[in-house]
Structures are given as C-alpha cells and as structure tokens.
Steps between C-alpha positions, in 0.01 A plus 500: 500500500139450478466328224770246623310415785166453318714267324648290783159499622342410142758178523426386844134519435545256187691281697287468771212444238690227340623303815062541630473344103701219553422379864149517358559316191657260740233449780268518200664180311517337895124528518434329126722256583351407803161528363580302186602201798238562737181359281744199388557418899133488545374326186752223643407493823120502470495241233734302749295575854150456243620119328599397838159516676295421137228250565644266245889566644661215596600674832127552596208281604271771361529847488703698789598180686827352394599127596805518782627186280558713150552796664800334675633315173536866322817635383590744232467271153127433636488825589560619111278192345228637653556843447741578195472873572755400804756304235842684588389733778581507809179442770447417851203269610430516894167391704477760789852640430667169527658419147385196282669561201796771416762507202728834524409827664138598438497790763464792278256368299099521509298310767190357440262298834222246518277410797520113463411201756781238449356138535672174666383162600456337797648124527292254320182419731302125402179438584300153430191410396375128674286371182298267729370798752491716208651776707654846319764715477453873569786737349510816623475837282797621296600134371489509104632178423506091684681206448214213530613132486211237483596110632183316463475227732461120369224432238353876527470776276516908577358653174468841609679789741377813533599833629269767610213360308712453190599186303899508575594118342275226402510205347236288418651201512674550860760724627842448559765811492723747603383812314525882621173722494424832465274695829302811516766727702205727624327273732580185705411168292389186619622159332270191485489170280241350305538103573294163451326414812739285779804638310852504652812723469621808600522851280821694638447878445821704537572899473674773598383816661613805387630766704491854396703820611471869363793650376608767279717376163723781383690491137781779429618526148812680370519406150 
C-alpha cells in the first residue's frame, strides 16, 4: 500500500513538473517574441519621429520646427519615402495627441516623442520703399526670406538693394525685378536702395511673419 501511494504521488509530481515546463516554455516564447518586435517598433518609429524634424527634411524649416504647410500635406506614402523603416507598418503621427497621419491600428506598438515648435505664416504684409525720399523698410526678426520688386521710375536707374548691410541684388546697369531674397532670421533687417541721385520709383518689399507654437510630435510604430 505504500509503495502505491509513493507512486500516485511520484506521477502527480511529474505532471505538475511538466504542466510548470510548458506554461514556462510558453510565457518564455511570449517574451522572445515580443522582444524580437519591440526593437523593430522603435527602430521605425525613431527613424520616422528623427527624419521628420531633420534640418534638411522637407517638413522642417530647420531643425525641431516643422512647416504647418508640409506637415499638413503628409500622408502615409510620404510618410514611408522619408522613412523606409515605416514601408508596410502600421504608425500613427499626432501633434499634441491630435492625429496627422494614421494607416491601421498602431496602438500596441512602440511610442517614440519630440518637443517641436510648429511654424505658420502670417498673411503676406508689403511694405514700400519711396526712391525719391530714400525712405526704408524695417522687417521684423524671425523673417528668413522677401519678395522685393523694383519699378524704377522714368529715365532712372536703382543699381543696388541691400539688406542689413548686405548686397541682396544689384545690377550695374539699373534694376528692374521681381526676385525673392534670403534674411538673417536672428535679428530684424532693414531694406534700403542704392540709386542715382533725383531717381524715381518705388521698391515693394513683401513677407510673411512666422508664427510659432510648441507642441509635442508623437510617432507609434507597430511593424
């Protein structure tokens, strides 16, 4: 009788040893499996969250500060020509928790976040130079590019505007255009023209202000 029960207890005791084998072997697999995806999900979604706020992205004006415009024109294909490590996954793109871009359901994968300022314009604001009082134009800090048009009045010549101190367009032999210039963003610049003496005209400086709001980009990946 004794040895019958150290038997029946022999059995149970391997039984309970193998079912603790396989739920391990099981959780165990779980876990590889999960780790095996996890470093995939974030290789995506950093190179995603990192080529959208690149310097030279075409959804920044430098570094951290992505245009409104391109930001607003994304959707998925973009999405995966600028960062092939999202090609066939599915991701969520979302400023501040409101989504930009989604294709299928990203929730369960990896999360990555960027403090960015997103950047929009103001309506176009035009300022004129009078080339007879030889007045100026003063544009205010944060403006990186103008649209300057010269219209020389009869039988003078403008050879020369500059900006801040710098040579922006001449022409020797008298100015006459619609050209766009490039401004120091870090410090407000001031627009004057060289012209002959008693010359005419007008020099039309136009630009947009930008206007700048901190938000927080967030890219989830579940490839």
């Amino acid at each position: 009788m004794r040895a019958q029960t150290n038997l029946v207890a022999l059995v149970l005791a391997l039984v309970l040893l193998t079912g603790a084998t396989v739920v391990g072997v099981t959780f165990a697999d779980a876990a590889l499996s999960d780790a095996d995806r996890d470093p995939l999900d974030r290789h995506a979604a950093t190179a995603v969250a990192d080529r959208l706020v690149a310097a030279d992205a075409p959804t920044t004006v430098r570094a951290n500060a992505l245009a409104a415009d391109a930001v607003g024109d994304l959707n998925a294909s973009r999405v995966e020509t600028l960062a092939p490590p999202a090609e066939g996954a599915a991701f969520r793109i979302a400023l501040d928790g409101e989504p930009v871009v989604e294709r299928g359901p990203a929730g369960s994968g990896v999360t990555v976040r960027r403090s960015v300022v997103v950047v929009s314009r103001t309506d176009p604001i035009q300022r004129s130079i009078n080339v007879s009082r030889g007045s100026t134009v003063r544009i205010p800090r944060g403006v990186d590019l103008a649209t300057v048009v010269v219209d020389p009045g009869s039988n003078s010549t403008i050879r020369t505007v500059r900006a801040g101190g710098r040579v922006v367009l001449y022409d020797g032999a008298g100015l006459d255009t619609n050209a766009t210039v490039h401004l120091s963003r870090y410090e407000p610049t001031t627009v004057r023209i060289g012209a002959e003496t008693n010359a005419t005209g007008r020099v039309t400086v136009t630009y947009r202000r930008p206007i700048t709001e901190a938000r927080t980009l967030t890219v989830t990946v579940d490839a």
